[in-house]
N, C-alpha and C positions, 0 to 999 in steps of 0.2 A: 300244492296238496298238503305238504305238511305243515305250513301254514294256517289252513283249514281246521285241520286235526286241533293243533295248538289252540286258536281260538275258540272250538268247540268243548275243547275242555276249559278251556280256563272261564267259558260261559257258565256250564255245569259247574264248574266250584263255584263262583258267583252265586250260582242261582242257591245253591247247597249251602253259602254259608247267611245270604239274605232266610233262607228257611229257620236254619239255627236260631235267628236271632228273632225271628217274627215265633216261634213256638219253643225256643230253647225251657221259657222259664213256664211255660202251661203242659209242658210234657209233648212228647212224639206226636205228630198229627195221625190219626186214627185210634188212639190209644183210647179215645173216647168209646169205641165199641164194645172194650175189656170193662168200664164200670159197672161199678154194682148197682148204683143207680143210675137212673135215665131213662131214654128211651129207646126200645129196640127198632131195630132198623129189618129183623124178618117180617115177612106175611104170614097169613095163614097157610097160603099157597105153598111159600119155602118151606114152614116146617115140616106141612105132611110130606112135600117130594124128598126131604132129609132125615124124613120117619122112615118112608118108607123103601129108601136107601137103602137103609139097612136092617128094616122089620116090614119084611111081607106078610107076615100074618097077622098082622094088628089090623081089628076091625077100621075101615073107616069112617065109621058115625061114632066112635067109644072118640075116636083120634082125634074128630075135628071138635068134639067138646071137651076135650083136654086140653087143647093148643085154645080153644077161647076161653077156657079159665083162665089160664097162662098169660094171656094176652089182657083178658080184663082183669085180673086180678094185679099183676105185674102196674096195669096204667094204675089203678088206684090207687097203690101205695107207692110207685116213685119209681121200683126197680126195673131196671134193665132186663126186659122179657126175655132177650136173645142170649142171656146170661141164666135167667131160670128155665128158661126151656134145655138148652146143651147142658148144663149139671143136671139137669134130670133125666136126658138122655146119659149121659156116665154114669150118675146112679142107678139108674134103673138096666143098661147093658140095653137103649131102644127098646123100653117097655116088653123084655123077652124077661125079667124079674130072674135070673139065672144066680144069685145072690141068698144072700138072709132072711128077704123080703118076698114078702108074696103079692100079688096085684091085688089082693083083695084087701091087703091093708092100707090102700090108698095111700102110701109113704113113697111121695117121689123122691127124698133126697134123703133116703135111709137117717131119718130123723128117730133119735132114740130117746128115751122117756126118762124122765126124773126117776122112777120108783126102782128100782133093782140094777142101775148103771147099763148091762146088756140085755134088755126086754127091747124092743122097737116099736115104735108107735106105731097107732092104728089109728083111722079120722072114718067116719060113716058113711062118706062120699069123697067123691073124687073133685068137687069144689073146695072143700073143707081139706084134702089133701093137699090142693095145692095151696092153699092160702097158707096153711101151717110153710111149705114151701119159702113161697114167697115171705113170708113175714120174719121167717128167718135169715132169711137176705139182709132184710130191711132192716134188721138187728143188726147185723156187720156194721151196713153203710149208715146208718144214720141215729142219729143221739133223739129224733123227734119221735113224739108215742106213736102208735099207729092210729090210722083210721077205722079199720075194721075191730070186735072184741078179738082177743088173744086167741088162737089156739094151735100155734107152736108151743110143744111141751117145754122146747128149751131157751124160749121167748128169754127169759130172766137170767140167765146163764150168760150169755154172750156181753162181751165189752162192747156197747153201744157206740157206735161211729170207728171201730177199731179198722175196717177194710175200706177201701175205697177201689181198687183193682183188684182183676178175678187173681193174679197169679199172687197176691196178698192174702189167698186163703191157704197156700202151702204151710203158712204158720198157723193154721186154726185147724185144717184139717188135714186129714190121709198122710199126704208128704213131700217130697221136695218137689213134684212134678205134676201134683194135682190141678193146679192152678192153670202149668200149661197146657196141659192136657184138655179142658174145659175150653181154655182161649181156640186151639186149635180146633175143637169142635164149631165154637164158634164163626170162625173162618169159615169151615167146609158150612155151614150153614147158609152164612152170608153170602154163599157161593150160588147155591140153589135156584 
């Protein structure tokens, strides 16, 4: 029996340091779901059940064209949808806007404006909100221009390719635990 025991473990360190070595130097295996860019791994189905988790009163025709901008927008420029969806669920508190922001300025990731430092930006629609979104993203992770024209206010602000992991925004924005905070939603997302 203890025999057993011993072999089983010393299979598991095996197997734990073969991982090491096969992922040591590309980073943790699943860490690819924290990138800024890529591709997300929610449906449309996960988000609304993770919307509405924890926003029952969010219309469900406002919600499923908000997660297909997210979703088409996110695939056009590169970024990891599952990463702009949950920052926009923490910025926004699940579309219950209980913040700075109001829903009707289509500002999912409490994006603030060049002209006066604390004004917040506004977008016309809620396409154009999220793009501004997403393209802000896509400012972090990547040095390449965009596809779509500009219209994140603080597009030209950001150090172009400076993040590549979500918990890599703690140094850009809010604070030490933003990032995780974001990964964790991510999680319960990916859960759904």
């Amino acid at each position: 029996m203890m025999m057993k025991k011993s072999l089983a473990l010393f299979i598991l360190f095996v197997v734990a340091i073969l991982a090491y070595v096969q992922w040591g130097l590309e980073g943790v295996p699943g860490e690819e779901m924290y990138k800024i860019l890529g591709r997300g791994r929610a449906t449309e189905q996960m988000m609304c059940r993770y919307m509405w988790h924890y926003n029952t009163q969010i219309d469900s025709l406002r919600l499923r064209y908000l997660i297909e901008c997210y979703l088409w927008e996110s695939d056009f420029e590169g970024v990891n949808s599952d990463t702009a969806f949950a920052q926009m669920c923490h910025e926004t508190n699940f579309l219950k806007f209980d913040g700075n922001i109001d829903i009707s300025q289509n500002n999912f990731n409490s994006l603030g404006t060049m002209v006066y430092d604390m004004y917040w930006a506004c977008f016309f629609t809620t396409k154009e909100g999220v793009r501004a979104h997403v393209q802000h993203l896509r400012a972090y992770g990547s040095k390449k221009p965009l596809k779509n024209p500009c219209v994140d206010p603080r597009f030209d602000v950001v150090k172009k390719g400076s993040v590549n992991l979500v918990r890599d925004l703690n140094s850009k924005w809010e604070g030490l635990e933003y990032g995780r905070s974001i990964e964790k939603k991510i999680d319960m997302l990916l859960s759904m």
